[in-house]
NUTORKE-770679 format. One record per residue: residue number from 0; residue in one letter; z, y, x of N, C-alpha, C, O in turn. Coordinates in steps of 0.1 Angstrom, whole numbers, plus 5000, padded with zeros to 4 digits. Example, Ala and Ser with C-alpha at 12.3 -4.5 7.8 and 13.67 -1.06 7.14 Angstrom:
<atoms>
n, res, n_w, n_v, n_u, ca_w, ca_v, ca_u, c_w, c_v, c_u, o_w, o_v, o_u
0, A, 5078, 4943, 5132, 5078, 4955, 5123, 5078, 4967, 5132, 5085, 4967, 5142
1, S, 5071, 4978, 5128, 5071, 4989, 5137, 5079, 5000, 5129, 5080, 5011, 5134
</atoms>
This chain:
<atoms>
n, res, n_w, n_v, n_u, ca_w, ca_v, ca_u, c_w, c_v, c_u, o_w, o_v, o_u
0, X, 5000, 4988, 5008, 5000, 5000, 5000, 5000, 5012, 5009, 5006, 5013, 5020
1, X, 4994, 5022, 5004, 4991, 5033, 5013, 5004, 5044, 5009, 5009, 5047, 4998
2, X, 5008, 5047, 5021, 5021, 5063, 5014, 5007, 5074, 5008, 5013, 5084, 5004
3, X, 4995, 5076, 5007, 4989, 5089, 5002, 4992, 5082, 4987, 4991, 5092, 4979
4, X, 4993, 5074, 4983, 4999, 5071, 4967, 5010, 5078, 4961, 5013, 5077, 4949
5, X, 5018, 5087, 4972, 5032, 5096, 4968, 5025, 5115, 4972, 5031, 5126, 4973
6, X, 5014, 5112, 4973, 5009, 5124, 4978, 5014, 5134, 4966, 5020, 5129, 4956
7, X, 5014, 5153, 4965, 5021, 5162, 4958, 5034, 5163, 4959, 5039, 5174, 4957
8, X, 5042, 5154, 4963, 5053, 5160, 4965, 5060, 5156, 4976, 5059, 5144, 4979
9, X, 5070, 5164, 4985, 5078, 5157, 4992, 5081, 5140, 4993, 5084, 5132, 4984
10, X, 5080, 5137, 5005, 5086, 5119, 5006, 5094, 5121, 5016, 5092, 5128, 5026
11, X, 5103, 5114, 5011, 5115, 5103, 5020, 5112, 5092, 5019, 5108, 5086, 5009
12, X, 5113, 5088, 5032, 5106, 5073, 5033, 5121, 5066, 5044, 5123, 5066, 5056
13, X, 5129, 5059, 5033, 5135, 5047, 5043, 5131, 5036, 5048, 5123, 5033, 5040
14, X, 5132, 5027, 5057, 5125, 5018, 5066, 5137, 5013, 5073, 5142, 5017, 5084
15, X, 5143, 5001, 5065, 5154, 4991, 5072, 5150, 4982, 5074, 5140, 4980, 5068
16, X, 5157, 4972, 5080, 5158, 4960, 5083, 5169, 4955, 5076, 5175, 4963, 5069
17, X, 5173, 4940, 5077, 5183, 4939, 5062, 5203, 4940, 5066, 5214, 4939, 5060
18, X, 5198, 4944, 5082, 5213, 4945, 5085, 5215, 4964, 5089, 5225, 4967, 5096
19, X, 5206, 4975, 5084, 5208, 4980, 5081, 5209, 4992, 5071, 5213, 5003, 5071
20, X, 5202, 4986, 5063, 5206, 4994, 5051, 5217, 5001, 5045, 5216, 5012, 5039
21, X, 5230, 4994, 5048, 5242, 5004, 5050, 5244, 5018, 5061, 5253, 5026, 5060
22, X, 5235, 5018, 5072, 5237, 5028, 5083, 5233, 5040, 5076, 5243, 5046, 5076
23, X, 5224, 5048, 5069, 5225, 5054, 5064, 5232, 5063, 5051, 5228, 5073, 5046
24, X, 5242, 5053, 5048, 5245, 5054, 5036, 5251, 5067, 5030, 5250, 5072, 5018
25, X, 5260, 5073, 5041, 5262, 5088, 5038, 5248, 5097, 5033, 5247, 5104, 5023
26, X, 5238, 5095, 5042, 5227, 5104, 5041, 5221, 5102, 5024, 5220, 5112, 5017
27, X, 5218, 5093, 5021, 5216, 5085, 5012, 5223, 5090, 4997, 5216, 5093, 4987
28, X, 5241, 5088, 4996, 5246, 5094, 4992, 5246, 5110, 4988, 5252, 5115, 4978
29, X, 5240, 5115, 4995, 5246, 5132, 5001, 5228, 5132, 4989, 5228, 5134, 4977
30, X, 5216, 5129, 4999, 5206, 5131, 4988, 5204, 5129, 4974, 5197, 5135, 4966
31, X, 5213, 5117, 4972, 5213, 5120, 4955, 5224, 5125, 4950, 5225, 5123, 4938
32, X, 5233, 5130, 4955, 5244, 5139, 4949, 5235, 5153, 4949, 5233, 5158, 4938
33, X, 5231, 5157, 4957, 5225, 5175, 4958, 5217, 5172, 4949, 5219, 5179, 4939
34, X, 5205, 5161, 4948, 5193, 5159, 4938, 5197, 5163, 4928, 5192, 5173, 4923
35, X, 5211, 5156, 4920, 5213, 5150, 4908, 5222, 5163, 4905, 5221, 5167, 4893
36, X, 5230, 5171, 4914, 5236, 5184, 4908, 5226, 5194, 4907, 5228, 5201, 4898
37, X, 5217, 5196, 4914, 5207, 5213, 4918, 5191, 5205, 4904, 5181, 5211, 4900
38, X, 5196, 5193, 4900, 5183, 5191, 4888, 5172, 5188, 4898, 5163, 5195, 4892
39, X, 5165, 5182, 4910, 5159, 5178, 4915, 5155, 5163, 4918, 5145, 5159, 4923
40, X, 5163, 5159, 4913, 5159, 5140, 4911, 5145, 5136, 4915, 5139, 5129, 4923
41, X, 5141, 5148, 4904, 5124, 5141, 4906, 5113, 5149, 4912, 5101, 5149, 4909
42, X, 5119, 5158, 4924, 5115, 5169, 4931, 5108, 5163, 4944, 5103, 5170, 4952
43, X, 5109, 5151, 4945, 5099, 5145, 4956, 5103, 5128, 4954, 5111, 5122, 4947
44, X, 5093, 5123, 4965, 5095, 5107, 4959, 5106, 5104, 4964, 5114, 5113, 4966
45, X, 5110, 5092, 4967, 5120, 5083, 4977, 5112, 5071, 4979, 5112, 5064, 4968
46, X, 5107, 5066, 4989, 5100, 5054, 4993, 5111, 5048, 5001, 5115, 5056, 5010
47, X, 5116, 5035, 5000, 5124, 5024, 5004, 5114, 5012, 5008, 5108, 5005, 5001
48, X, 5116, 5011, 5021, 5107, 4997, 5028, 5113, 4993, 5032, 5122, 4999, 5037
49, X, 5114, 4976, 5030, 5123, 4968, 5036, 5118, 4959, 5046, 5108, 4952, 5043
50, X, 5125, 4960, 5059, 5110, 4954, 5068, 5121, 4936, 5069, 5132, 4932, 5072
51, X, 5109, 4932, 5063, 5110, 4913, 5057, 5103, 4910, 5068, 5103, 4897, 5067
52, X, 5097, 4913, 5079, 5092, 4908, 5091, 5097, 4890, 5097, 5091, 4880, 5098
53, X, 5109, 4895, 5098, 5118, 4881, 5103, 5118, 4869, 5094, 5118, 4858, 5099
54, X, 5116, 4872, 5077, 5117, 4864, 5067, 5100, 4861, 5065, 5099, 4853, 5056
55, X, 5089, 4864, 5069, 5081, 4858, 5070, 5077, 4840, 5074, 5070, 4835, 5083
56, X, 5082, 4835, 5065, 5080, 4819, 5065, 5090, 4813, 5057, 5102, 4816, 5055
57, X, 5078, 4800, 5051, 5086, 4789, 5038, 5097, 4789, 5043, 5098, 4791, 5055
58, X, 5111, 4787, 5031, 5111, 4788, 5024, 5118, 4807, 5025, 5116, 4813, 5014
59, X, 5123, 4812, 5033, 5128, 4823, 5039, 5123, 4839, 5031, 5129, 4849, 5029
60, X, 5110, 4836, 5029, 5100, 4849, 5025, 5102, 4844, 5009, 5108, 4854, 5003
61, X, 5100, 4837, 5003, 5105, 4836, 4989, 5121, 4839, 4985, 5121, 4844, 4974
62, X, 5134, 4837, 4991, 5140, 4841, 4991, 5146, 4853, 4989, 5152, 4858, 4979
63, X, 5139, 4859, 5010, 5140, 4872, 5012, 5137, 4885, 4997, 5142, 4895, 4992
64, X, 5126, 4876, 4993, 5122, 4882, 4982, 5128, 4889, 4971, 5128, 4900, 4966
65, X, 5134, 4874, 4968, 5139, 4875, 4955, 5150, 4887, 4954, 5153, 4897, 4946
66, X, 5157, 4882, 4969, 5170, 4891, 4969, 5167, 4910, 4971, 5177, 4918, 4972
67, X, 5155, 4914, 4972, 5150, 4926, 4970, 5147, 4930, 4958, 5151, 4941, 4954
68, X, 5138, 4917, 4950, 5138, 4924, 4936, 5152, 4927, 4926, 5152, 4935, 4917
69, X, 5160, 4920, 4930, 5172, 4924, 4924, 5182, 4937, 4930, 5191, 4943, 4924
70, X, 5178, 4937, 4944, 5181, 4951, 4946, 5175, 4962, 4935, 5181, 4970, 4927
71, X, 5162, 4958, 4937, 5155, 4972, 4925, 5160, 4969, 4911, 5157, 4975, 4900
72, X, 5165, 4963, 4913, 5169, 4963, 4896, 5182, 4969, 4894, 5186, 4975, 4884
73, X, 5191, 4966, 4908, 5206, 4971, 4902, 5205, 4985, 4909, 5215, 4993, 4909
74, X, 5196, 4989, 4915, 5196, 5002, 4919, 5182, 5010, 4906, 5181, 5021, 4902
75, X, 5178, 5004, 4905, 5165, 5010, 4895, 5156, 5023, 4908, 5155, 5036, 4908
76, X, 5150, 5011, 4918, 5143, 5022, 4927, 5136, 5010, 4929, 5139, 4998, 4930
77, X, 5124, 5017, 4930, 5112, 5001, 4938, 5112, 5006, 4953, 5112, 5017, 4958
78, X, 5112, 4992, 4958, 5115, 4989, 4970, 5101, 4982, 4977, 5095, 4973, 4971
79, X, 5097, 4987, 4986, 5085, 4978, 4991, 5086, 4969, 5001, 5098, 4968, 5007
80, X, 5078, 4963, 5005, 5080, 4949, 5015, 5074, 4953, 5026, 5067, 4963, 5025
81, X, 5074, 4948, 5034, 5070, 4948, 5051, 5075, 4940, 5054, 5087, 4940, 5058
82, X, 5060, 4923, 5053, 5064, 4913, 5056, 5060, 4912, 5071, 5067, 4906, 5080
83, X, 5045, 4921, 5075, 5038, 4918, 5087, 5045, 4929, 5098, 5039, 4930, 5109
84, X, 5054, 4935, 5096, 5058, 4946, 5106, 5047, 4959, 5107, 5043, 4966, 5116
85, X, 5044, 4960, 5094, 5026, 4974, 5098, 5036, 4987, 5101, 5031, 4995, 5110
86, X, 5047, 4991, 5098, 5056, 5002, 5094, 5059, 5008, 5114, 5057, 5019, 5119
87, X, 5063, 4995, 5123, 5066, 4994, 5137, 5053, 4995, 5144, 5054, 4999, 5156
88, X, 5041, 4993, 5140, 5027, 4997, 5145, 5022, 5010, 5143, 5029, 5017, 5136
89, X, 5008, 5015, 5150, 5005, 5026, 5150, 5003, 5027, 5133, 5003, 5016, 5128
90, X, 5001, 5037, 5125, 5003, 5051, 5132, 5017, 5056, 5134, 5021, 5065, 5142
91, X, 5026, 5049, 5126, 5042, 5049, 5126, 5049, 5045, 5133, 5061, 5049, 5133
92, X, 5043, 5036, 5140, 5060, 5030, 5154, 5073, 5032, 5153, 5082, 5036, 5161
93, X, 5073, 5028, 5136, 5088, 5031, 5136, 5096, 5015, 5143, 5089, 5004, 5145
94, X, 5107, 5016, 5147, 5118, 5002, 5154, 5117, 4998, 5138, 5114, 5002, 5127
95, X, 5121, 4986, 5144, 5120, 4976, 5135, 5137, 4970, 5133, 5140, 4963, 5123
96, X, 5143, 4972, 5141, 5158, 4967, 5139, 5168, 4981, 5133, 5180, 4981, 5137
97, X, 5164, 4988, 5127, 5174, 5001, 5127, 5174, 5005, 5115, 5170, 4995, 5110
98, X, 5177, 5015, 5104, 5171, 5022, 5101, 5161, 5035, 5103, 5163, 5043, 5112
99, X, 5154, 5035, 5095, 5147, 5049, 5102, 5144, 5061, 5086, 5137, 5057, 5077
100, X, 5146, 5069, 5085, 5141, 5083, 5076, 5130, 5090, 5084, 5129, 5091, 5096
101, X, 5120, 5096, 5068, 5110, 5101, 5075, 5108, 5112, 5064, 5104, 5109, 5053
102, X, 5110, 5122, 5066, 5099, 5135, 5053, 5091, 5138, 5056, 5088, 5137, 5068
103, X, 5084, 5141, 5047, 5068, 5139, 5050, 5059, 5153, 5040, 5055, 5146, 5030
104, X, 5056, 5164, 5038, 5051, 5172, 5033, 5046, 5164, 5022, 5046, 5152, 5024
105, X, 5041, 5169, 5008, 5032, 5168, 4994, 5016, 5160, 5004, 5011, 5148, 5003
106, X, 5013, 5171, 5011, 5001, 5164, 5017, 5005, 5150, 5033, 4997, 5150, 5042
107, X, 5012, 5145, 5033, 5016, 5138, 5041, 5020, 5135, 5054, 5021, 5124, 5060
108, X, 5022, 5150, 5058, 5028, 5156, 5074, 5042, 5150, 5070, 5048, 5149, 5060
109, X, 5047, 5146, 5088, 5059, 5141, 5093, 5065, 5157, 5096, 5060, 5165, 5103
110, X, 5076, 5158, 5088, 5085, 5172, 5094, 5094, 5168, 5100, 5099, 5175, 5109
111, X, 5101, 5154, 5097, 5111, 5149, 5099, 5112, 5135, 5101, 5107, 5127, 5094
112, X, 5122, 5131, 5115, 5120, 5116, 5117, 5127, 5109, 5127, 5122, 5109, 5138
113, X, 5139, 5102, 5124, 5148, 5099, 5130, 5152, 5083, 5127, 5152, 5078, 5116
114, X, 5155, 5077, 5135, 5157, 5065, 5140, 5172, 5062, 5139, 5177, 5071, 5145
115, X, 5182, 5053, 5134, 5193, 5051, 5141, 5202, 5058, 5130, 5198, 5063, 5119
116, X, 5218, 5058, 5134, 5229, 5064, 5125, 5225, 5077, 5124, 5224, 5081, 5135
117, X, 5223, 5086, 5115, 5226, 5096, 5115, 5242, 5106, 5114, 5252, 5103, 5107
118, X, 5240, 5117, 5125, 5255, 5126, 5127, 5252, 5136, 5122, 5241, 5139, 5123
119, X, 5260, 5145, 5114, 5261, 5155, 5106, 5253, 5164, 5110, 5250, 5173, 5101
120, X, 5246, 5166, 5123, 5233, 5178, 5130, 5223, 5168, 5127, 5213, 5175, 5129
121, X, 5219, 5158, 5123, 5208, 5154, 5119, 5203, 5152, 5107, 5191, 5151, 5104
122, X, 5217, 5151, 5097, 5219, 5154, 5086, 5213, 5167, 5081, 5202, 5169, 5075
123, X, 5220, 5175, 5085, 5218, 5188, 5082, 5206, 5196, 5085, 5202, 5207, 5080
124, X, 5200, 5188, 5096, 5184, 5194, 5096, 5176, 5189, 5088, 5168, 5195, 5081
125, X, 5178, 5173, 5087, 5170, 5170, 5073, 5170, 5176, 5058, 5160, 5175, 5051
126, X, 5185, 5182, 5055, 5183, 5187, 5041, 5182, 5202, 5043, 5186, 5210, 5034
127, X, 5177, 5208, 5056, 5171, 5222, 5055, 5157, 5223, 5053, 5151, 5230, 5046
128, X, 5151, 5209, 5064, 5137, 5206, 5059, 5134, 5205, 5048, 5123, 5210, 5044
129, X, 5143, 5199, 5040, 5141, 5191, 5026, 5135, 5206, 5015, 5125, 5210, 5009
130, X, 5151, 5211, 5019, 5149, 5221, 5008, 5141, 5231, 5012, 5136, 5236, 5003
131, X, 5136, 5235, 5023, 5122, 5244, 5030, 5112, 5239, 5023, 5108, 5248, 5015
132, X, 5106, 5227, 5022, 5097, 5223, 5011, 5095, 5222, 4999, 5085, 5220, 4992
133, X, 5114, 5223, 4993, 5114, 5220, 4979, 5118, 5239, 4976, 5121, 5242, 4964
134, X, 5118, 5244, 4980, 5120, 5262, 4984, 5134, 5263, 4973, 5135, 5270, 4963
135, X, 5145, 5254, 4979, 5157, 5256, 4973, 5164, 5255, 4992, 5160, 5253, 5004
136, X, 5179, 5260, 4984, 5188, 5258, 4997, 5196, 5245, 4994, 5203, 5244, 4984
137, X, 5195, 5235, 5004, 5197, 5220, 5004, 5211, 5219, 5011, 5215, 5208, 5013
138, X, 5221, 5230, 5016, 5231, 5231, 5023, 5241, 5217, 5022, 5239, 5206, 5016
139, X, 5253, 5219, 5029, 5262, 5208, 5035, 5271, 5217, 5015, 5274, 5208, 5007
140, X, 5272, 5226, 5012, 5280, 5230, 4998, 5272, 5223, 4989, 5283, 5217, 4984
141, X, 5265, 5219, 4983, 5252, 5212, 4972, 5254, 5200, 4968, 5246, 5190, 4968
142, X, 5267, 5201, 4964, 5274, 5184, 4960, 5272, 5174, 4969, 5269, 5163, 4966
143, X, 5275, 5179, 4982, 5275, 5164, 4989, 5287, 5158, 4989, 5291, 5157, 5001
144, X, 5295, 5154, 4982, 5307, 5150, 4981, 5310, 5146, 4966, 5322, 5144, 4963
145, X, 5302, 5143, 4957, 5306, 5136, 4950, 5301, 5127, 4944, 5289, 5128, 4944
146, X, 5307, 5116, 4939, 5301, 5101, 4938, 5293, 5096, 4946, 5290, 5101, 4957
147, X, 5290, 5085, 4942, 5284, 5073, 4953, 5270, 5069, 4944, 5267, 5068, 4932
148, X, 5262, 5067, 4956, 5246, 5062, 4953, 5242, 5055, 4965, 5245, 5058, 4976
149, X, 5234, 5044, 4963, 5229, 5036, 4971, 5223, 5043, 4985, 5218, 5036, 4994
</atoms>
């Protein structure tokens, strides 16, 4: 599947492997709390890849599977697959063992793109970016502190 399919608006694109999907979870949190208080939910996409690379083979990849689609169901977010590793290849070279975030303009420019735990300065450049393209102020005040989201 091509990302020009989220083309018009802002993307966040996550890209884990299955032992890190929790490493971002503050960031994660923090974006749908500001989304869901400032009325922006639907102010750009959220693309979620799950790199299934390792789970590529009987019976493993049927499995791997299943246990994704039920992610999307108890989160209500579609999740995509990355069985063959394309996400760690050109043109993206993202790692393949980490998590990785990426923003990406309406027309499909990288503004933003970081590998690994995020710390509160990497945090906070990402939701200046964010809101520079969504022409709101995305600050550290913008409900990042209340409730919990995947």
């Amino acid at each position: 599947m091509a990302l020009s399919k989220w083309r018009g608006k802002p993307v966040i694109l996550f890209y884990e492997d299955r032992h890190s999907t929790t490493l971002n979870g503050q960031l994660k949190e923090s974006l749908f709390n500001r989304g869901r208080q400032m009325g922006l939910l639907d102010a750009a996409f959220v693309v979620a890849v799950a790199n299934l690379e390792s789970f590529d083979f009987f019976p493993a990849r049927d499995i791997a599977l299943s246990h994704v689609r039920d992610e999307e169901k108890k989160w209500n977010i579609p999740i995509l697959v990355d069985l063959k590793g394309t996400m760690s290849g050109a043109p993206w070279s993202l790692p393949k063992k980490t998590s990785s975030v990426m923003l990406l303009t309406p027309e499909g420019q990288v503004v933003f793109r970081y590998s690994g735990r995020m710390d509160r300065e990497e945090m906070d450049e990402f939701f200046q970016k964010l809101g520079r393209l969504l022409g709101r102020d995305m600050g550290a005040g913008a409900g990042a502190n209340e409730g919990a989201h995947p």
